[in-house]
C-alpha positions as CSV (number, residue, x, y, z in Angstrom):
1,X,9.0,65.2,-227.9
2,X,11.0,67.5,-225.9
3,X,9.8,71.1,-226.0
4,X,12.8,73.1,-227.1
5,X,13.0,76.6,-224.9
6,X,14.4,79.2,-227.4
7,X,17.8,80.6,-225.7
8,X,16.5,84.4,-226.3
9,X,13.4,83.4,-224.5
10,X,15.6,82.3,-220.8
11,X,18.3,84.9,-220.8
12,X,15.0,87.0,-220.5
13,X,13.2,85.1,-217.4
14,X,17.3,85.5,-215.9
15,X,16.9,89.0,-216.5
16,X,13.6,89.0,-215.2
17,X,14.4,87.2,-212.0
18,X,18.0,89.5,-211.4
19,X,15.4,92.8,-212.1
20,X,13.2,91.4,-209.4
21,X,15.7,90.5,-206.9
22,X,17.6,94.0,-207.3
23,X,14.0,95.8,-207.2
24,X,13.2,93.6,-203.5
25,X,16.3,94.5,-202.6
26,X,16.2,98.1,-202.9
27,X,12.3,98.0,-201.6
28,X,13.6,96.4,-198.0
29,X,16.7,98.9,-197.9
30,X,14.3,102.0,-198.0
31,X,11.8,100.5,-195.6
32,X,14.8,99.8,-193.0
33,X,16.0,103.7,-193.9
34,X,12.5,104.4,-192.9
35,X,12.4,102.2,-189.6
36,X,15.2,103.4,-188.7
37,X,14.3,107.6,-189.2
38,X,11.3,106.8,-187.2
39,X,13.0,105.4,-184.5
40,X,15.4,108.4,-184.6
41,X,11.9,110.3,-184.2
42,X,10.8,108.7,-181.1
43,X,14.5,108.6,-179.5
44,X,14.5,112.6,-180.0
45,X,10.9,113.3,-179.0
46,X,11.6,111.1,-176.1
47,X,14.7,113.1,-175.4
48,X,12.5,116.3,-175.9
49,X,10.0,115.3,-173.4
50,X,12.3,114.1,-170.8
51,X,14.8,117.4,-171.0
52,X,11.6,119.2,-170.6
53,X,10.2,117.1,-167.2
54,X,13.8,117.9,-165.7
55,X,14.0,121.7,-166.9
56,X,10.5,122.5,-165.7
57,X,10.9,120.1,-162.4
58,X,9.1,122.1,-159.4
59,X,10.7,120.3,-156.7
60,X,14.1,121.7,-157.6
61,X,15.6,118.2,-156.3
62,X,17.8,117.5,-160.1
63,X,20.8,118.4,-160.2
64,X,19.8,119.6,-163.8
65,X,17.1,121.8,-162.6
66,X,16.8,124.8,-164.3
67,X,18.8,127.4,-163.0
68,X,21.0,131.2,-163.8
69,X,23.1,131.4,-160.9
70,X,26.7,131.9,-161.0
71,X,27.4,130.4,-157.6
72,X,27.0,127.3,-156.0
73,X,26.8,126.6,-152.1
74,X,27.7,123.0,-150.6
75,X,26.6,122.2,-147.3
76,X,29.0,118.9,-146.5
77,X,27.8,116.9,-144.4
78,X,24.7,116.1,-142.6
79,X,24.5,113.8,-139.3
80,X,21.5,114.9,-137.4
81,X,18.6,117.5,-137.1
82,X,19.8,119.3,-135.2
83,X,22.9,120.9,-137.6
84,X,20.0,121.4,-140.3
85,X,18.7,124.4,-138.5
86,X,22.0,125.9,-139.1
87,X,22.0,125.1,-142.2
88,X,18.3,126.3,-143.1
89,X,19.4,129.6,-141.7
90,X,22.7,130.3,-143.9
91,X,20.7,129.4,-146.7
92,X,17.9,131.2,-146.0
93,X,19.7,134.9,-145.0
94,X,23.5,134.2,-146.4
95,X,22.8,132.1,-149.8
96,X,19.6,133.1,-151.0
97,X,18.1,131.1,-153.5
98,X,18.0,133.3,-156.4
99,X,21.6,134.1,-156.5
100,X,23.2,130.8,-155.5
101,X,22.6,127.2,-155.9
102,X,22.3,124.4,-153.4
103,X,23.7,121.2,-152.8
104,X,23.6,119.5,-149.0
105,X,25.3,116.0,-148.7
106,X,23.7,114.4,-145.9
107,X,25.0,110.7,-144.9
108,X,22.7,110.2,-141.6
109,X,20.0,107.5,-142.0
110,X,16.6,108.2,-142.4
111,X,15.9,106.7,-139.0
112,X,18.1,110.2,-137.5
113,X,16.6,112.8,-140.6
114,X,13.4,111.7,-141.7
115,X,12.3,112.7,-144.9
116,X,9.7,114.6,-143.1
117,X,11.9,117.0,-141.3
118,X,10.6,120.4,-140.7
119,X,13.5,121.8,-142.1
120,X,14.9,119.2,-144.7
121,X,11.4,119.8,-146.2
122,X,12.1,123.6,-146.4
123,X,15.7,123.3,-147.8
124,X,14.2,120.8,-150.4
125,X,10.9,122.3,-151.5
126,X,11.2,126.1,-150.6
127,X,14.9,126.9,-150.4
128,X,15.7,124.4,-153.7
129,X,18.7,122.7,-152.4
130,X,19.7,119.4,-153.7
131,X,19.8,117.3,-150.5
132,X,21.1,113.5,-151.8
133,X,20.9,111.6,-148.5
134,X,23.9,108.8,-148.5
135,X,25.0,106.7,-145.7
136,X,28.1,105.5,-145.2
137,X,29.5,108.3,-147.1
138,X,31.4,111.2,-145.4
139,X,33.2,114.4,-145.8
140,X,36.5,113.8,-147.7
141,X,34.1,111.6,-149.7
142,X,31.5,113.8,-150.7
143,X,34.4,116.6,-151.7
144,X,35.2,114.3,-154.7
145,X,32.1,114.7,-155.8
146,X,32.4,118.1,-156.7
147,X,33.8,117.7,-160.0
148,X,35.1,120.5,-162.0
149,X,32.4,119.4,-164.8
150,X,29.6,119.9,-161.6
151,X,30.8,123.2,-160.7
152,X,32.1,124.3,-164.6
153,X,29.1,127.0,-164.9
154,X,30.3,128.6,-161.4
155,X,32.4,131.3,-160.7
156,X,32.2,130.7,-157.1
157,X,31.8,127.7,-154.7
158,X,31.0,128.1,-151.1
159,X,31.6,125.1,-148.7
160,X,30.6,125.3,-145.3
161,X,30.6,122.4,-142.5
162,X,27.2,121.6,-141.4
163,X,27.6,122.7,-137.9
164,X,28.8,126.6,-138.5
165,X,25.9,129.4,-137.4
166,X,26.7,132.0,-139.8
167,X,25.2,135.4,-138.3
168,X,23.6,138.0,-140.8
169,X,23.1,140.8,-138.9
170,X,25.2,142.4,-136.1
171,X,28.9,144.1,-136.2
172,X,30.8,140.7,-137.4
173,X,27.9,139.4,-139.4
174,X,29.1,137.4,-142.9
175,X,28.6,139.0,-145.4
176,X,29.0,136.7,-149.0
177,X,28.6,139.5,-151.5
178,X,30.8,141.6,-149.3
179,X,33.3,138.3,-149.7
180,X,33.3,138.6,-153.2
181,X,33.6,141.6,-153.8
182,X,36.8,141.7,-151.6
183,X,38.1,138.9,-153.3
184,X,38.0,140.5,-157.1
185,X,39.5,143.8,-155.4
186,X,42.1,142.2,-153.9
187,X,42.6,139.2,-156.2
188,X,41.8,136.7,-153.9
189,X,41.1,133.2,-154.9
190,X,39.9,131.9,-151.6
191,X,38.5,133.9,-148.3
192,X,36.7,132.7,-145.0
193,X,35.4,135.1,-142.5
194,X,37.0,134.3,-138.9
195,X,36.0,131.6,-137.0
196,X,34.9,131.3,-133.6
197,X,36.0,128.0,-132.4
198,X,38.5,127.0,-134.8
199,X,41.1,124.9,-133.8
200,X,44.1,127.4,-134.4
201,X,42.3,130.1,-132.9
202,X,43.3,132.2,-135.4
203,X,40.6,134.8,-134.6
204,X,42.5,135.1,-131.5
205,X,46.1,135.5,-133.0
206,X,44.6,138.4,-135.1
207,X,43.4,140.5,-132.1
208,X,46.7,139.7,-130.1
209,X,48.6,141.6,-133.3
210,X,46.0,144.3,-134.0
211,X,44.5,143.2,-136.8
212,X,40.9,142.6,-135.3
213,X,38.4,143.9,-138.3
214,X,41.1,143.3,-140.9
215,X,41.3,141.5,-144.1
216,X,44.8,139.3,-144.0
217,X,46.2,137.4,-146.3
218,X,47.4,134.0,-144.5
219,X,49.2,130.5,-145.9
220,X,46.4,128.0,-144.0
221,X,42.6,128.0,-144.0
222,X,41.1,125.3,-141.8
223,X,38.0,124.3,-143.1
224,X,34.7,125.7,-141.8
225,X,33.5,128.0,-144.2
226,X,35.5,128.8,-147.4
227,X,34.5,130.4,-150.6
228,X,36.3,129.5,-153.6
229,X,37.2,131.1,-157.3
230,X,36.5,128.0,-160.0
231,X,40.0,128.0,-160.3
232,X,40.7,127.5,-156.8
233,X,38.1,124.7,-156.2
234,X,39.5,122.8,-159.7
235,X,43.2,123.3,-157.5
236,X,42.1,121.7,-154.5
237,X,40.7,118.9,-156.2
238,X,43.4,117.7,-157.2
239,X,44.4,116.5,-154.5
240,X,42.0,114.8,-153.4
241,X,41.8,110.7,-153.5
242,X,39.8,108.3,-152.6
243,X,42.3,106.0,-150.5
244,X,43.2,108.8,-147.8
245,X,40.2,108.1,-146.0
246,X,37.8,110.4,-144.1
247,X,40.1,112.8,-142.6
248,X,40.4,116.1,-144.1
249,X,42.9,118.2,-141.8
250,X,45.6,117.2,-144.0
251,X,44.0,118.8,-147.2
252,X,43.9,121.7,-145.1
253,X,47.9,121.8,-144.9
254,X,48.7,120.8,-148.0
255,X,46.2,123.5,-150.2
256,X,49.2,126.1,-150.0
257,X,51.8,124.3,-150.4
258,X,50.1,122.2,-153.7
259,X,48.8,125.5,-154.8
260,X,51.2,128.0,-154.1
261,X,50.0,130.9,-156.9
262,X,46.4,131.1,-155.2
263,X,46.2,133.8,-152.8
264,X,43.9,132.8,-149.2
265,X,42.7,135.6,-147.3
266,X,40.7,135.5,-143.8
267,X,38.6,138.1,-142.8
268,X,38.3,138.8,-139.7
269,X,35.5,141.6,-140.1
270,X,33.5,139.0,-140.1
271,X,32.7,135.9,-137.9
272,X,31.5,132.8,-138.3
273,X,31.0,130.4,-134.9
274,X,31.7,126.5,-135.4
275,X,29.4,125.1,-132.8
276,X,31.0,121.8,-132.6
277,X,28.0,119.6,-132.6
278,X,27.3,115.7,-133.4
279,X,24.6,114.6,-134.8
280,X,22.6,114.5,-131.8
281,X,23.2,118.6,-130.7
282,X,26.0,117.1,-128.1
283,X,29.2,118.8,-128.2
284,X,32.3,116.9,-129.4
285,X,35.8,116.7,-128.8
286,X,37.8,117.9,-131.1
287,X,41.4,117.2,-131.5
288,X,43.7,120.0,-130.6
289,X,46.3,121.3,-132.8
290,X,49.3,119.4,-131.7
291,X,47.2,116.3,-132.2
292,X,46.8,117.0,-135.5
293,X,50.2,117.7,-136.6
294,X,50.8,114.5,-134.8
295,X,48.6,113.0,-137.0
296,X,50.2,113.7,-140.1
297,X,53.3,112.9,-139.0
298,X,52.1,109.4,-138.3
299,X,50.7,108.6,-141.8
300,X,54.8,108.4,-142.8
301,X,55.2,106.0,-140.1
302,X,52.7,103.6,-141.6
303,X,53.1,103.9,-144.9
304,X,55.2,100.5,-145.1
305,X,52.3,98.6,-142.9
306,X,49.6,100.1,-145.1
307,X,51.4,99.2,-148.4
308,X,51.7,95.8,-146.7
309,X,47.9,95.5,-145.7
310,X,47.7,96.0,-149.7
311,X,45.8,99.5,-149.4
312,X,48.5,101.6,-151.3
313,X,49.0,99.3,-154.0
314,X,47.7,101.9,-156.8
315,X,50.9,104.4,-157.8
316,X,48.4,107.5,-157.4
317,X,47.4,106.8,-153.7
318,X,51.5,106.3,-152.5
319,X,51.9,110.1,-154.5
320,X,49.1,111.4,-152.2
321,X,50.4,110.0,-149.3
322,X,53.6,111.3,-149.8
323,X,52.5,114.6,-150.2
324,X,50.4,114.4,-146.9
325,X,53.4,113.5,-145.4
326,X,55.4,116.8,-146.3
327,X,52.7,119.1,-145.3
328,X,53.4,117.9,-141.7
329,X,56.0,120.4,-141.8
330,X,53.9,123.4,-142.9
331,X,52.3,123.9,-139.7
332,X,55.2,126.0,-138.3
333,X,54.1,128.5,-140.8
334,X,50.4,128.6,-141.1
335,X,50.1,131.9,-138.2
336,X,51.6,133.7,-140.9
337,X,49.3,137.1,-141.2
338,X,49.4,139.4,-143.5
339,X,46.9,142.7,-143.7
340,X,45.9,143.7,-147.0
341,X,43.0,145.8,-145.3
342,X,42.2,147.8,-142.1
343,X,39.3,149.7,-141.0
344,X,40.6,152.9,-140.5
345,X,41.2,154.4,-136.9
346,X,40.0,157.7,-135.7
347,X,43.3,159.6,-135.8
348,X,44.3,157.7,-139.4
349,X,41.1,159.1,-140.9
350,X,42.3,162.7,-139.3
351,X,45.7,162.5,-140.7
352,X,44.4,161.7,-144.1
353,X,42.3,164.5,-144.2
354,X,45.2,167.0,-142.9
């Protein structure tokens, strides 16, 4: 005889069974909530622990290392021992470490700078530049690597070739603070000291018009050693791309003419000497200023081969070429000289007094 399961009897095992499944359900949703908070526990204790290894990191090689200064120097670039010393110096008198951050690019091979250099090691572990060695990789190159989010928490950047001595002491020594202060006085976005061995011999030109000792105003800055408001690095970076190569004398003619509201000053007070050295401590040849402007001029000319070749094929790199080609013209203007400041002579301070 068939046992006959009363109806009241299996709505409730139904019940039971749905009670059970919701009850399992809910069980494995709040161990998975769990799971999941302790991994959010681990993830931020790991976080913790690393932010902590980087803050607190001795060697000072991060570029998150711990730091308060409002001022960044940039060494650009490294090819050979021998241009380190230079370096070590600036940084060591000029840039001292507790007022300015340091960053040296350096693209010579470990075979040239061993790790092991006497003065690499200082500028590393004493001096607490940032030193990332990169072959291959040169100056124009590195520039675009000074991001306005790198130098953001800066109100001044300082770039300086790798082969400038800058004195510290003596009658025309460089003086950084002096810089600055000059350049909030006088509203001044960018200022360089004069420079001995420039191509444009602009130290020269100054002297030949009496303004030897004088702070000028000018339209051109070639690029030796330049100090720069946030504002005015973020400008010049603008400019830069990555299809124009490793030449950088045009981004010296075109600064003014892309910026035209910044205000460059040289002062001649102070001097700088560009030691024109290789890699090796062997003088180079540098080309002269008519070789330059010949330069630019020829980037027009092969424009149509180069599209050809397929390198300007990206819209942005044909705009920067084009404007590398109209600052050509702006060398006819670049001796312009203009004194905001002069010591005062002997009979001047007389007068005044009278």
């Amino acid at each position: 005889m068939a046992r006959i399961i009363p109806s009241s009897l299996s709505e409730n095992d139904n019940s039971s069974d749905v009670n059970h499944s919701i009850v399992t359900s809910v069980m494995t949703s709040i161990s998975k909530k769990g799971m999941i908070k302790k991994a959010l526990i681990l993830v931020t204790l790991f976080q913790f622990v690393f932010v902590s290894v980087v803050w607190n990191n001795p060697s000072g090689r991060m570029l998150l290392a711990r730091s308060t200064a409002d001022k960044l120097v940039v060494y650009n670039a490294v090819r050979g021992p021998h241009n380190l010393a230079f370096i070590h110096h600036s940084r060591h008198t000029s840039f001292p470490k507790d007022q300015w951050d340091c960053l040296v690019y350096m693209y010579a091979k470990e075979d040239e700078v061993p790790d092991d250099d006497e003065h690499l090691r200082s500028l590393r572990d004493k001096l607490g530049c940032t030193v990332p060695r990169t072959p291959g990789v040169q100056w124009v190159t590195f520039l675009q690597f000074i991001t306005p989010t790198l130098v953001a928490n800066y109100d001044y950047i300082a770039l300086i070739l790798d082969d400038v001595m800058i004195p510290n002491k003596g009658e025309y020594a460089v003086d950084p603070k002096r810089m600055i202060e000059n350049m909030e006085n006088h509203n001044i976005q960018v200022m360089t000291p004069g420079i001995v061995g420039d191509t444009h011999r602009f130290v020269q030109t100054a002297e030949e018009r009496g303004l030897d000792k004088c702070l000028v105003e000018v339209n051109y800055i070639e690029t030796y050693l330049q100090l720069y408001s946030r504002d005015a690095w973020e400008c010049y970076y603008k400019m830069l791309h990555y299809t124009t190569g490793n030449k950088n004398w045009f981004y010296d003619f075109c600064y003014k003419p892309q910026c035209p509201d910044l205000k460059l000053a040289q002062d001649f007070g102070m001097l700088a000497y560009h030691m024109n050295m290789d890699g090796q401590g062997i003088e180079e040849e540098r080309p002269n200023e008519e070789q330059i402007i010949a330069s630019a001029a020829s980037v027009d000319t092969n424009t149509d081969e180069s599209i050809e070749n397929g390198f300007l094929l990206n819209p942005d790199a044909v705009k920067i070429r084009q404007m590398l080609t109209q600052c050509r013209d702006s060398g006819s203007d670049i001796r312009e000289l203009k004194a905001i400041s002069c010591p005062h002579s002997t009979n001047q301070a007389e007068s005044e007094k009278e």
